[in-house]
FIKOL-144775 format. One record per residue: x, y, z of N, C-alpha, C in turn; chain. Coordinates in nm, 4 decimals. Example, Ala and Ser with C-alpha at 12.3 -4.5 7.8 and 13.67 -1.06 7.14 Angstrom:
[[1.3190, -0.5690, 0.7800], [1.2300, -0.4500, 0.7800], [1.3200, -0.3300, 0.7800], "A"] [[1.2850, -0.2250, 0.7080], [1.3670, -0.1060, 0.7140], [1.2900, 0.0030, 0.7870], "A"] 
END
This chain:
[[-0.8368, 4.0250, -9.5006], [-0.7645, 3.9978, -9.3771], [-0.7524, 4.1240, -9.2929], "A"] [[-0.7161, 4.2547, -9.3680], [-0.7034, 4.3266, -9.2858], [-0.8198, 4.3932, -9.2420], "A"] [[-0.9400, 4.3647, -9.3295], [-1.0772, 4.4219, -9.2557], [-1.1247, 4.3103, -9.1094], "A"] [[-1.0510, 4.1988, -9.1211], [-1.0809, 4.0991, -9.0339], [-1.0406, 4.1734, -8.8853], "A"] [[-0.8638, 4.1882, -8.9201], [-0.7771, 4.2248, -8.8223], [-0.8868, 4.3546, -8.7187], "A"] [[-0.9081, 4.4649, -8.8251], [-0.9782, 4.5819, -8.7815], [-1.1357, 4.5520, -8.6762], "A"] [[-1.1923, 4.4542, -8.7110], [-1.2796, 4.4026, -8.6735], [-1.2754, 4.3630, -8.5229], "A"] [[-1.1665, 4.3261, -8.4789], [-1.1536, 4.2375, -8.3780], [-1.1727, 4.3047, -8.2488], "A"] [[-1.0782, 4.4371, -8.2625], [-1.0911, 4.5113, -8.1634], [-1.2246, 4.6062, -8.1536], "A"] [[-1.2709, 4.6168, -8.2281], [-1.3939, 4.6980, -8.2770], [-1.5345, 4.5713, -8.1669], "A"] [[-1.5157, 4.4318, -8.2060], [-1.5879, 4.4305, -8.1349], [-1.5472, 4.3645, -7.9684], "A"] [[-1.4248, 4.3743, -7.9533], [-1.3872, 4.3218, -7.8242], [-1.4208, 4.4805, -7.7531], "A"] [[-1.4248, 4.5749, -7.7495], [-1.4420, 4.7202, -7.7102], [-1.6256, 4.7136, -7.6577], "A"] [[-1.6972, 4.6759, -7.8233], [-1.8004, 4.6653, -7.8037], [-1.8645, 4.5408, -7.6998], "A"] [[-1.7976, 4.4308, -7.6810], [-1.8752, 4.3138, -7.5660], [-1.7971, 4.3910, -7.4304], "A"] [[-1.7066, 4.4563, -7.4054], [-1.6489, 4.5052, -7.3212], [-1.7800, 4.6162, -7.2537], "A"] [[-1.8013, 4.6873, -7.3359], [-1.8973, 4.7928, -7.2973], [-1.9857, 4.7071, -7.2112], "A"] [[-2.0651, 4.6318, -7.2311], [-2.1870, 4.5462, -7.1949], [-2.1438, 4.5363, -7.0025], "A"] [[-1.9871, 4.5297, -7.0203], [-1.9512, 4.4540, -6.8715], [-1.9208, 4.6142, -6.7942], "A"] [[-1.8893, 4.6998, -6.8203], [-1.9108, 4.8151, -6.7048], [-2.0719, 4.8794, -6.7519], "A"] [[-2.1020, 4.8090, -6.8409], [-2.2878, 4.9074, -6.8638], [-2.4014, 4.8310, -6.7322], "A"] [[-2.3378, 4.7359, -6.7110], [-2.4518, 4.5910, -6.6408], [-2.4609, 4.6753, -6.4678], "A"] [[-2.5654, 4.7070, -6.4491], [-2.5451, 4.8074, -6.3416], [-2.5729, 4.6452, -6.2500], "A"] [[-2.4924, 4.7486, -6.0717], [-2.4590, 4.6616, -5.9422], [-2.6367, 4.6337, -5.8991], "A"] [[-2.6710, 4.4730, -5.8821], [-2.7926, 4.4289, -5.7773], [-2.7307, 4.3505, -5.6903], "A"] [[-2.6322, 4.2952, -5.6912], [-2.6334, 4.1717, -5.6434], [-2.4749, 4.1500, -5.6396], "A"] [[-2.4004, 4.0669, -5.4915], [-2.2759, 4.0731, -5.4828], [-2.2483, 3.9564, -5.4841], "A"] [[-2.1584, 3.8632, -5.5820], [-2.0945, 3.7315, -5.5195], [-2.0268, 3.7707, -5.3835], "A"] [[-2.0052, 3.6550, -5.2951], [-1.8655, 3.6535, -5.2092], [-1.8286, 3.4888, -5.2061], "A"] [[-1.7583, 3.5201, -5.2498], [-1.6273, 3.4617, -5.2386], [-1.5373, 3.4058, -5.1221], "A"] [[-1.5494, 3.2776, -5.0544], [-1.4713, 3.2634, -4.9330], [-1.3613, 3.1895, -5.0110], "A"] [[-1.2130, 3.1832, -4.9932], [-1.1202, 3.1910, -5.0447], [-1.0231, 3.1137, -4.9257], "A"] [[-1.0021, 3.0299, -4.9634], [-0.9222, 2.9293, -4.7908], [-1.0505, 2.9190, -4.6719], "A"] [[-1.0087, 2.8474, -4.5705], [-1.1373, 2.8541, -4.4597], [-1.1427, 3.0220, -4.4134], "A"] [[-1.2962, 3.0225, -4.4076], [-1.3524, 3.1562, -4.3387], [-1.4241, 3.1295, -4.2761], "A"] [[-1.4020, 3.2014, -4.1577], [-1.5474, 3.2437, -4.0650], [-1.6639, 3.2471, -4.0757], "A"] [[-1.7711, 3.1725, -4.0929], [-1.8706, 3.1805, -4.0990], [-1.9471, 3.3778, -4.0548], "A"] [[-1.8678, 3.3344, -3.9337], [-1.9161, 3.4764, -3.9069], [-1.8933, 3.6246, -3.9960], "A"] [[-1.7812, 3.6061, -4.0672], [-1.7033, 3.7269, -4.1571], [-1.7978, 3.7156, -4.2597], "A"] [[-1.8027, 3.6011, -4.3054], [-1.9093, 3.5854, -4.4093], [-2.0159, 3.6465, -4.3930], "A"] [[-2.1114, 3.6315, -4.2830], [-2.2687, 3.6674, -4.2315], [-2.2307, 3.8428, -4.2321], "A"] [[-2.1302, 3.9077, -4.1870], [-2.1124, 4.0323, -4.1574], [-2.0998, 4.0931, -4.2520], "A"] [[-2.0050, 4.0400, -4.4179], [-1.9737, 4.1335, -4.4996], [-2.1345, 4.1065, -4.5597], "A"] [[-2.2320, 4.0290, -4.5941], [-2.3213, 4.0291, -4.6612], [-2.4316, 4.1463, -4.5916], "A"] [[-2.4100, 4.1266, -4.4440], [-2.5368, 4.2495, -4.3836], [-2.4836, 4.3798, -4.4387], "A"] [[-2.3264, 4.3420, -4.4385], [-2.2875, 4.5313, -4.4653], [-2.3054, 4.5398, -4.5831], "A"] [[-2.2999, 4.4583, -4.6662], [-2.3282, 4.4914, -4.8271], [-2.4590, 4.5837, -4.8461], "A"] [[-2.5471, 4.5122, -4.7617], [-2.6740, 4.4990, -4.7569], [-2.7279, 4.6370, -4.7560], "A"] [[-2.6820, 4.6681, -4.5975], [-2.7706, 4.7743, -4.5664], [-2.6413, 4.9300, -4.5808], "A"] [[-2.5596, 4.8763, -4.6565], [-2.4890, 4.9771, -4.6702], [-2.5432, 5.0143, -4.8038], "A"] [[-2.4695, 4.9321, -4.9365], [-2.5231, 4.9794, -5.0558], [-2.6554, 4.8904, -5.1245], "A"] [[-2.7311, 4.8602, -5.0527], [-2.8462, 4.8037, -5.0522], [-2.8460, 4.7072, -5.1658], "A"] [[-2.7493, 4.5935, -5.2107], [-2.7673, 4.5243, -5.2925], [-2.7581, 4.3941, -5.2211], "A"] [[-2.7755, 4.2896, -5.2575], [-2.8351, 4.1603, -5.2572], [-2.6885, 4.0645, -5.2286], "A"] [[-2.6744, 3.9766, -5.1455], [-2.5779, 3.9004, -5.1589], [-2.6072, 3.7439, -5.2012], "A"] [[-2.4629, 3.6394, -5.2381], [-2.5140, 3.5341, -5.3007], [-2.3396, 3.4968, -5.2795], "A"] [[-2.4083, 3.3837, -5.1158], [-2.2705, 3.3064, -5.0691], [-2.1957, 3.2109, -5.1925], "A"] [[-2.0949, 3.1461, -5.2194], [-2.0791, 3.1218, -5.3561], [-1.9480, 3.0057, -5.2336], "A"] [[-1.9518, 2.8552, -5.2896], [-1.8561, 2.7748, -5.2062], [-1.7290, 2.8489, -5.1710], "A"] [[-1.6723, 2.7599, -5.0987], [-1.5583, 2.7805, -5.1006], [-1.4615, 2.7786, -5.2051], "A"] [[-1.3872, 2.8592, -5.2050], [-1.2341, 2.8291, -5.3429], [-1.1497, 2.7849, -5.2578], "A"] [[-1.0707, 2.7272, -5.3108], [-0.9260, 2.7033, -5.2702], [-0.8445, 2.7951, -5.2886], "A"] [[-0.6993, 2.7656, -5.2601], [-0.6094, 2.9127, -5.2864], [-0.5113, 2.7831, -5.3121], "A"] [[-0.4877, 2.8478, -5.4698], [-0.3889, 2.7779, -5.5668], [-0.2523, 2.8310, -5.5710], "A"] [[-0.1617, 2.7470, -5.5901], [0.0102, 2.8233, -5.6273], [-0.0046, 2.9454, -5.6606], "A"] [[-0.0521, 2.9313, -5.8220], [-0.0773, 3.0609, -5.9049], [-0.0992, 3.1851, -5.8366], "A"] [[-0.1731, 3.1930, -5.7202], [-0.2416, 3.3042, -5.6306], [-0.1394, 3.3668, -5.5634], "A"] [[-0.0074, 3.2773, -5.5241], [0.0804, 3.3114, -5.4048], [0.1990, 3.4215, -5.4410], "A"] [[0.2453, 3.4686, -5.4011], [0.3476, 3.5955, -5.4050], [0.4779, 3.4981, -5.4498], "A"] [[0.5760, 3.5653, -5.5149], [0.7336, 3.4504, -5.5321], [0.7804, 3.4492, -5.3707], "A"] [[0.8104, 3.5324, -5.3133], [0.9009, 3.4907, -5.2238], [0.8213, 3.4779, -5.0766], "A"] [[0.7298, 3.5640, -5.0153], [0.6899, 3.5556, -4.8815], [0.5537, 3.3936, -4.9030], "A"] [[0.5143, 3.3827, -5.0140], [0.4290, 3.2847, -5.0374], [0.2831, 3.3594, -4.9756], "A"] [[0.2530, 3.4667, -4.9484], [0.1366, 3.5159, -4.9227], [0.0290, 3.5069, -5.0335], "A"] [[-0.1079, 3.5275, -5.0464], [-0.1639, 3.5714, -5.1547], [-0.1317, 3.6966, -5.2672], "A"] [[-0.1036, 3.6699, -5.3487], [-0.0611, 3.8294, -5.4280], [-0.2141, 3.8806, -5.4813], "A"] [[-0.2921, 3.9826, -5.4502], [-0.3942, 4.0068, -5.4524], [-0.4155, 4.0217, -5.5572], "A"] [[-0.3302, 4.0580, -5.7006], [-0.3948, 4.0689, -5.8083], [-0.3845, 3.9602, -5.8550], "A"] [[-0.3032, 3.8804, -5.8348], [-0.2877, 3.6956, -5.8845], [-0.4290, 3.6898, -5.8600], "A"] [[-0.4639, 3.7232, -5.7494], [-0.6279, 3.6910, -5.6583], [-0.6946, 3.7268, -5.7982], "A"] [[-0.7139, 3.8305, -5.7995], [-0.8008, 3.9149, -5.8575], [-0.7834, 3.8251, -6.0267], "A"] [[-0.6635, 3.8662, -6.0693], [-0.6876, 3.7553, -6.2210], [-0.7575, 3.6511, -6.2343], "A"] [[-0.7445, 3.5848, -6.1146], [-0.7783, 3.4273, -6.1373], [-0.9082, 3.4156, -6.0981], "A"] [[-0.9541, 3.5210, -6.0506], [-1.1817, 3.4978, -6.0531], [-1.2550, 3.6244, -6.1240], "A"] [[-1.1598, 3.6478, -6.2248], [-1.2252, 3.7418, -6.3113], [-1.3941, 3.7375, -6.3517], "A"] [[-1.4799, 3.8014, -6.3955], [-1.6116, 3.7672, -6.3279], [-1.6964, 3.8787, -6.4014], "A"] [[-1.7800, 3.8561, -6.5218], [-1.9063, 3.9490, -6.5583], [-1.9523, 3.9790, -6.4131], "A"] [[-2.0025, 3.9309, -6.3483], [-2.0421, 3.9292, -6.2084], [-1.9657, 4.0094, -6.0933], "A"] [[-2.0397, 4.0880, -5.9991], [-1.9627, 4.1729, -5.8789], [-1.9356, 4.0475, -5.7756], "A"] [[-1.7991, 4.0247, -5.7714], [-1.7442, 3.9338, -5.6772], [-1.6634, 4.0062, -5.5473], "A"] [[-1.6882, 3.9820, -5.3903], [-1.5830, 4.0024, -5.3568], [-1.5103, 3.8734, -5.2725], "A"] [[-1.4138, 3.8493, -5.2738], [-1.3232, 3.7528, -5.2441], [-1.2716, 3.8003, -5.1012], "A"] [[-1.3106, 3.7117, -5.0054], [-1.2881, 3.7251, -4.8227], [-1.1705, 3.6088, -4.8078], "A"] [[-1.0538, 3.6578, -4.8033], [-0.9636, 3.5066, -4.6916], [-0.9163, 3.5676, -4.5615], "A"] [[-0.8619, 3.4741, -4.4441], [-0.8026, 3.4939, -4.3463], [-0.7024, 3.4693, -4.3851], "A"] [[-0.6100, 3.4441, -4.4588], [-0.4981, 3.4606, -4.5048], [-0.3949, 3.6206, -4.5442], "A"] [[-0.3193, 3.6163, -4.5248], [-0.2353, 3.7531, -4.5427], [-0.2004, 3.7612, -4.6969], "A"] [[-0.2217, 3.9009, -4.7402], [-0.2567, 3.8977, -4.8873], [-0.1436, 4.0331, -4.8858], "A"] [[-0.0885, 4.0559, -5.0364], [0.0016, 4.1525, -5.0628], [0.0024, 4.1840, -5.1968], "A"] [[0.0642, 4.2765, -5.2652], [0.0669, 4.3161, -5.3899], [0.1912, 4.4444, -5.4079], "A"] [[0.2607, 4.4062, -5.5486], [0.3400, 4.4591, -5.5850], [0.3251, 4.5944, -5.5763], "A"] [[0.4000, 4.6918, -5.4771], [0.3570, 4.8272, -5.4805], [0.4749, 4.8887, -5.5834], "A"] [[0.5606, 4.8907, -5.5376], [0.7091, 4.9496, -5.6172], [0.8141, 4.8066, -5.6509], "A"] [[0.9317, 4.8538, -5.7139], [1.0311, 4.7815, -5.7247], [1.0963, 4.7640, -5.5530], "A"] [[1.0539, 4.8977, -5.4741], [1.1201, 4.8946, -5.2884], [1.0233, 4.7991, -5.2451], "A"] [[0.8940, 4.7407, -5.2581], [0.7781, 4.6885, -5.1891], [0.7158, 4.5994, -5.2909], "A"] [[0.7695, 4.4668, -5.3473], [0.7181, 4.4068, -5.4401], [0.6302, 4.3031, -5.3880], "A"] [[0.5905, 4.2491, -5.2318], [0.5176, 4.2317, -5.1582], [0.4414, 4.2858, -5.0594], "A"] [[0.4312, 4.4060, -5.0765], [0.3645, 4.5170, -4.9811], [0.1889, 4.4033, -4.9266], "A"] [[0.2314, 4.4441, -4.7518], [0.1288, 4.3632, -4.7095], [-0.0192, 4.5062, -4.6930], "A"] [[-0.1526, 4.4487, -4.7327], [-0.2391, 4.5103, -4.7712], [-0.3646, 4.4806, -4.6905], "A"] [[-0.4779, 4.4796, -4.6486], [-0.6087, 4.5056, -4.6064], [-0.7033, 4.4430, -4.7139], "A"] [[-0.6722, 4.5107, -4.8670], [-0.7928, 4.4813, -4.9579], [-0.7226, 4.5604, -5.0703], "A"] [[-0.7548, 4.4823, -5.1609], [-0.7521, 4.5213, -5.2873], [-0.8678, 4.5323, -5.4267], "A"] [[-0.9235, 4.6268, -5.4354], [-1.0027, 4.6485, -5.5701], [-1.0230, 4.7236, -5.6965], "A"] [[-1.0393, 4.6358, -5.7936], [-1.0043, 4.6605, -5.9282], [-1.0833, 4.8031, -5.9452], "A"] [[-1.0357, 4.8994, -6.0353], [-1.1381, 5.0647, -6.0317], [-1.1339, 5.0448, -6.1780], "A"] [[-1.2281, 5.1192, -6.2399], [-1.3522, 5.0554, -6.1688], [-1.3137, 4.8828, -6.2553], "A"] [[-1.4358, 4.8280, -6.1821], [-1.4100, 4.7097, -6.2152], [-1.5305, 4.5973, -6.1489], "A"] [[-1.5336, 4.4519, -6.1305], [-1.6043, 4.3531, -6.0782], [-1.5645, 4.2804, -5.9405], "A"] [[-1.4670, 4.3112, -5.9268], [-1.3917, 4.2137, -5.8283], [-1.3087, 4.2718, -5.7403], "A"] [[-1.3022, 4.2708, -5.6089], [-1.2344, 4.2986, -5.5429], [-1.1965, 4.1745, -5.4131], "A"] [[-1.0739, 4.1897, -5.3562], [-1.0330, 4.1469, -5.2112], [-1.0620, 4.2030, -5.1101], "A"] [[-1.0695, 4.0836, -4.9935], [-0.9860, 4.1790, -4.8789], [-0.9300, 4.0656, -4.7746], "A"] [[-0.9038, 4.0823, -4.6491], [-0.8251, 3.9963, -4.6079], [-0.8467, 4.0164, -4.4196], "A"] [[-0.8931, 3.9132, -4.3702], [-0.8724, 3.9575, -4.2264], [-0.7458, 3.9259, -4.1161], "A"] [[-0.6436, 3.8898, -4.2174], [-0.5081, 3.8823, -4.1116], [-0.4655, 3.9851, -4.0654], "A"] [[-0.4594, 4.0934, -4.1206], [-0.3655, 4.2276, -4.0379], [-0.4998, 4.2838, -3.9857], "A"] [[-0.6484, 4.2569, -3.9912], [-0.7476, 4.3496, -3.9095], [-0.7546, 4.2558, -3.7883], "A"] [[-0.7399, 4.1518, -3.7840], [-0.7818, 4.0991, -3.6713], [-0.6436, 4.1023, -3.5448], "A"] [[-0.5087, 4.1447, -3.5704], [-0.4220, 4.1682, -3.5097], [-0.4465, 4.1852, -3.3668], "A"] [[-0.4364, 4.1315, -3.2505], [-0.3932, 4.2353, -3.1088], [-0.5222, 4.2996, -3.1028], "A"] [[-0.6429, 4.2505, -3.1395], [-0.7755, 4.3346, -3.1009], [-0.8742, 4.2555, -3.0683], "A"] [[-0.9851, 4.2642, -3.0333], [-1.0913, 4.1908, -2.9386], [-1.2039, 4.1249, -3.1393], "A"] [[-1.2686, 4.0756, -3.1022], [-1.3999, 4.0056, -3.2050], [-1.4519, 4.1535, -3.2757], "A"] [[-1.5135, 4.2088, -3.1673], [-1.5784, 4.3142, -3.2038], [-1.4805, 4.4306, -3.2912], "A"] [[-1.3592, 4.4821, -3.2854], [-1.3021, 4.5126, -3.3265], [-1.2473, 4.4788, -3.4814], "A"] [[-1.2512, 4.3443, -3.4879], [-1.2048, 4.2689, -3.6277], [-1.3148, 4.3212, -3.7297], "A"] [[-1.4363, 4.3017, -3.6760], [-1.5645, 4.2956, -3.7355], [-1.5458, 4.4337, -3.7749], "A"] [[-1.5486, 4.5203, -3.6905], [-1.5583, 4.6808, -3.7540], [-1.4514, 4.7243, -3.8895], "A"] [[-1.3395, 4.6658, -3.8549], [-1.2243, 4.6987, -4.0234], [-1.2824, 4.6280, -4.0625], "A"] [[-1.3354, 4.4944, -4.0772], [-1.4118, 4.3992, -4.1944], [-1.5231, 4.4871, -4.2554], "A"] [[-1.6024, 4.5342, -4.2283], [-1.7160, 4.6406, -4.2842], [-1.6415, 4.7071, -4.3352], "A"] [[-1.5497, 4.8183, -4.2700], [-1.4870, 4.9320, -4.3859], [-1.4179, 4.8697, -4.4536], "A"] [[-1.2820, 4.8180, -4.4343], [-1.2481, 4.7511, -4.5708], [-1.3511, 4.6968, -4.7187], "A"] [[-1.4666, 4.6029, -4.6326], [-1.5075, 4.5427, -4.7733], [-1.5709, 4.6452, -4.8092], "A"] [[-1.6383, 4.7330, -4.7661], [-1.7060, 4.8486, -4.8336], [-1.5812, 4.9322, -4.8986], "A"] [[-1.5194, 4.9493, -4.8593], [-1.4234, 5.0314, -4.9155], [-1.3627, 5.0051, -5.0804], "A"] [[-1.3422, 4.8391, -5.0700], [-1.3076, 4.8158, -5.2450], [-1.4091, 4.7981, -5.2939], "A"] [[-1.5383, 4.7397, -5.2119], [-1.6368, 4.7414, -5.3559], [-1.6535, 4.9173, -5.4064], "A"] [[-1.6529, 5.0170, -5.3082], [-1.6461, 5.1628, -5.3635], [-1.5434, 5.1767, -5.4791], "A"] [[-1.4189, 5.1320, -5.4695], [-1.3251, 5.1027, -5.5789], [-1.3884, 5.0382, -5.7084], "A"] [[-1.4701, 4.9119, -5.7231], [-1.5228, 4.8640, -5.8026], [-1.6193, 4.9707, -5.8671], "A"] [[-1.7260, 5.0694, -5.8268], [-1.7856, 5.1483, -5.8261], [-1.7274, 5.1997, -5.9065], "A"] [[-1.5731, 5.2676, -5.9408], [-1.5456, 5.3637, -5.9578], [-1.4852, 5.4837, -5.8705], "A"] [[-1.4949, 5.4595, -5.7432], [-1.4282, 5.5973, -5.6558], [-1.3092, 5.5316, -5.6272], "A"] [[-1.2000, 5.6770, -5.5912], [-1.0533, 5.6483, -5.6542], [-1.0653, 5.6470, -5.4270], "A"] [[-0.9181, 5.6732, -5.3802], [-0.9135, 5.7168, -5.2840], [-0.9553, 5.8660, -5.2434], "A"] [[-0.9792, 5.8970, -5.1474], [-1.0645, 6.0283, -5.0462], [-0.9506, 6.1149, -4.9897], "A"] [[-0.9496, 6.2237, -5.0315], [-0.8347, 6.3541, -4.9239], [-0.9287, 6.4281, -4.8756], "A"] [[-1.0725, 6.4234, -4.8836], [-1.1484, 6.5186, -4.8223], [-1.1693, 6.5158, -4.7137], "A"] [[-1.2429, 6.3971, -4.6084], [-1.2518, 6.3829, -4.4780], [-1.2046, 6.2775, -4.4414], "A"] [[-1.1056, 6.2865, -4.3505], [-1.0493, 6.1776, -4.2933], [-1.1511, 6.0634, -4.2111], "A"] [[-1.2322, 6.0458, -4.2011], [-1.3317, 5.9940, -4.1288], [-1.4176, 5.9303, -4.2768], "A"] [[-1.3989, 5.9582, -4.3802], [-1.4826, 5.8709, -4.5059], [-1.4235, 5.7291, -4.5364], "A"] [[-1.4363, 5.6492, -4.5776], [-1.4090, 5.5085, -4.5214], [-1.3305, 5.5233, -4.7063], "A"] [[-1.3208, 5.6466, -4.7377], [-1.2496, 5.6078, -4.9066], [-1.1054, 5.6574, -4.9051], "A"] [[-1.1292, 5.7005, -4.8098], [-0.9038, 5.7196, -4.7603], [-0.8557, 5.5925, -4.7908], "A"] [[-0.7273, 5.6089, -4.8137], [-0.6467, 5.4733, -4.8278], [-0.5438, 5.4824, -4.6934], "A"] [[-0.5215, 5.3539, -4.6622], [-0.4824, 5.3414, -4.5558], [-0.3634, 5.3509, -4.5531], "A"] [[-0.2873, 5.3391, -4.6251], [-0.1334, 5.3171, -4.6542], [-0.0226, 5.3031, -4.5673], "A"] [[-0.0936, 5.1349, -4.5748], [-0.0536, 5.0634, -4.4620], [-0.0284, 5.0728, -4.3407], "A"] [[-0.0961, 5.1155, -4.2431], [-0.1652, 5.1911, -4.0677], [-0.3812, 5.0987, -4.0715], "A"] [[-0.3586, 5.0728, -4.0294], [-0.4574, 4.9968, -3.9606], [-0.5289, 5.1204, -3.8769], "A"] [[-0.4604, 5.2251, -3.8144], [-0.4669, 5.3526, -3.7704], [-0.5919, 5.4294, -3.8639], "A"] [[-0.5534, 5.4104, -3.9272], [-0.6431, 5.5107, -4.0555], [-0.7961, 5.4572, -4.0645], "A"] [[-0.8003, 5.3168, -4.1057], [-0.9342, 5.2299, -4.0748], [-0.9748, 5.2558, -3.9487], "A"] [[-0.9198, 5.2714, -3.8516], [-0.9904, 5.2814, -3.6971], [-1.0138, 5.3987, -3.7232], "A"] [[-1.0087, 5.5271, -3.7729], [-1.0789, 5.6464, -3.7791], [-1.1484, 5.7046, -3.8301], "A"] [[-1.1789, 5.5980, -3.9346], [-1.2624, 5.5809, -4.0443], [-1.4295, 5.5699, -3.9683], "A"] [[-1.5391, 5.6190, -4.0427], [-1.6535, 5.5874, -3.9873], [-1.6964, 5.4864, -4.1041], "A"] [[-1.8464, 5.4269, -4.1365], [-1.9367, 5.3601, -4.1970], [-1.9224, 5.4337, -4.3471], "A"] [[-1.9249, 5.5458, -4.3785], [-1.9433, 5.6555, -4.3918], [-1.8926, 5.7212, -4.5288], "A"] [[-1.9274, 5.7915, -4.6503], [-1.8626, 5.8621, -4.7643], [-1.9235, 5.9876, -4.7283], "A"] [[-1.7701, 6.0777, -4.7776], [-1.8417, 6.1728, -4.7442], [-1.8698, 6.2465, -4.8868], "A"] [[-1.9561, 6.3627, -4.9030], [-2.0689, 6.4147, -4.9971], [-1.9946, 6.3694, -5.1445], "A"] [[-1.8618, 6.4151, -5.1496], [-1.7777, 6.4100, -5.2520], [-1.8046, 6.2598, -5.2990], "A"] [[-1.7585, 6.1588, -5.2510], [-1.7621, 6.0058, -5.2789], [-1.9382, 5.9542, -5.2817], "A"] [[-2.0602, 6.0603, -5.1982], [-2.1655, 5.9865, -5.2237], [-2.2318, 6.0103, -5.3577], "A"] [[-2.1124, 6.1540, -5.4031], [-2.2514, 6.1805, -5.5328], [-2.1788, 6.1359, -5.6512], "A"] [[-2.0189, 6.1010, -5.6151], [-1.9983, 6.0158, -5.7445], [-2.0703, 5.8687, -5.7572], "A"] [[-2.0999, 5.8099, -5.6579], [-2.1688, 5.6821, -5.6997], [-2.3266, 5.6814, -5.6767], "A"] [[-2.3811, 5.8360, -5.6549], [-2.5355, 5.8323, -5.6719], [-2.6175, 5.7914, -5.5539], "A"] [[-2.5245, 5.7596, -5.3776], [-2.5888, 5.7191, -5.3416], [-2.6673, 5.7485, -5.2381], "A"] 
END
């Protein structure tokens, strides 16, 4: 029994390995409540010709109780994130307003995007980018954001080096994304090789 017990974790460690060894080709996305056709078409070009991997539209999901925050009823992004756990690089797009427990002061802190480090799956959300700004505008935080957590998925943490690298965290300013370029700078390109 107890060589059983010892066993277990020995090989849950080992099938674990397999899932950060499986290198990135190819991105699910995830539309999550109704989306834009158009948000859709945009995060796949930026996938594209940003980190040159492959996209693969995947239906719609619904957005279940389970997903929602206790009290504002928003998406809670890691509810998000639990509930499409994924061998597979997923990222999950809603127009819905999404949040996550920051502190015991901010246990709904409203957010942009959220992604697992490293990890498979990430969010993001176009309610607070599309705020008080024109089409063209929405579209531009939609690129940095989703690039920004799949970099999280990657492995890169947040950026203090150049304010203009799209791996700053925004903390919470919409401000910060608008000054953001396409862009990592040397530090963030040679941790992910690219």
């Amino acid at each position: 029994m107890k060589k059983l017990l010892l066993l277990i974790p020995i090989a849950l460690i080992f099938l674990t390995s397999f899932y950060f060894l499986k290198p990135v080709t190819e991105i699910n996305i995830q539309p999550l409540g109704k989306v834009s056709p158009g948000y859709i078409a945009l995060v796949k070009k930026s996938v594209k010709s940003f980190y040159g991997y492959d996209c693969v539209i995947l239906p719609k999901k619904e957005i279940t109780k389970d997903m929602l925050s206790r009290v504002t009823k928003r998406i809670d992004a890691k509810k998000a994130l639990r509930s499409n756990l994924s061998f597979d690089n997923l990222l999950i797009i809603t127009e819905k307003d999404i949040c996550y427990n920051k502190n015991k002061s901010n246990p709904e802190w409203g957010i942009f995007g959220l992604g697992s480090q490293p990890g498979r799956t990430c969010i993001v959300s176009t309610f607070k980018l599309k705020r008080e700004v024109s089409q063209q505008k929405t579209l531009e935080r939609l690129e940095k954001v989703a690039l920004h957590e799949i970099g999280h998925n990657l492995g890169l943490d947040h950026c203090s080096n150049n304010k203009e690298c799209m791996m700053n965290a925004a903390n919470g300013t919409i401000q910060q994304v608008d000054n953001e370029k396409v862009w990592f700078c040397k530090k963030c390109k040679r941790k992910i090789k690219k």
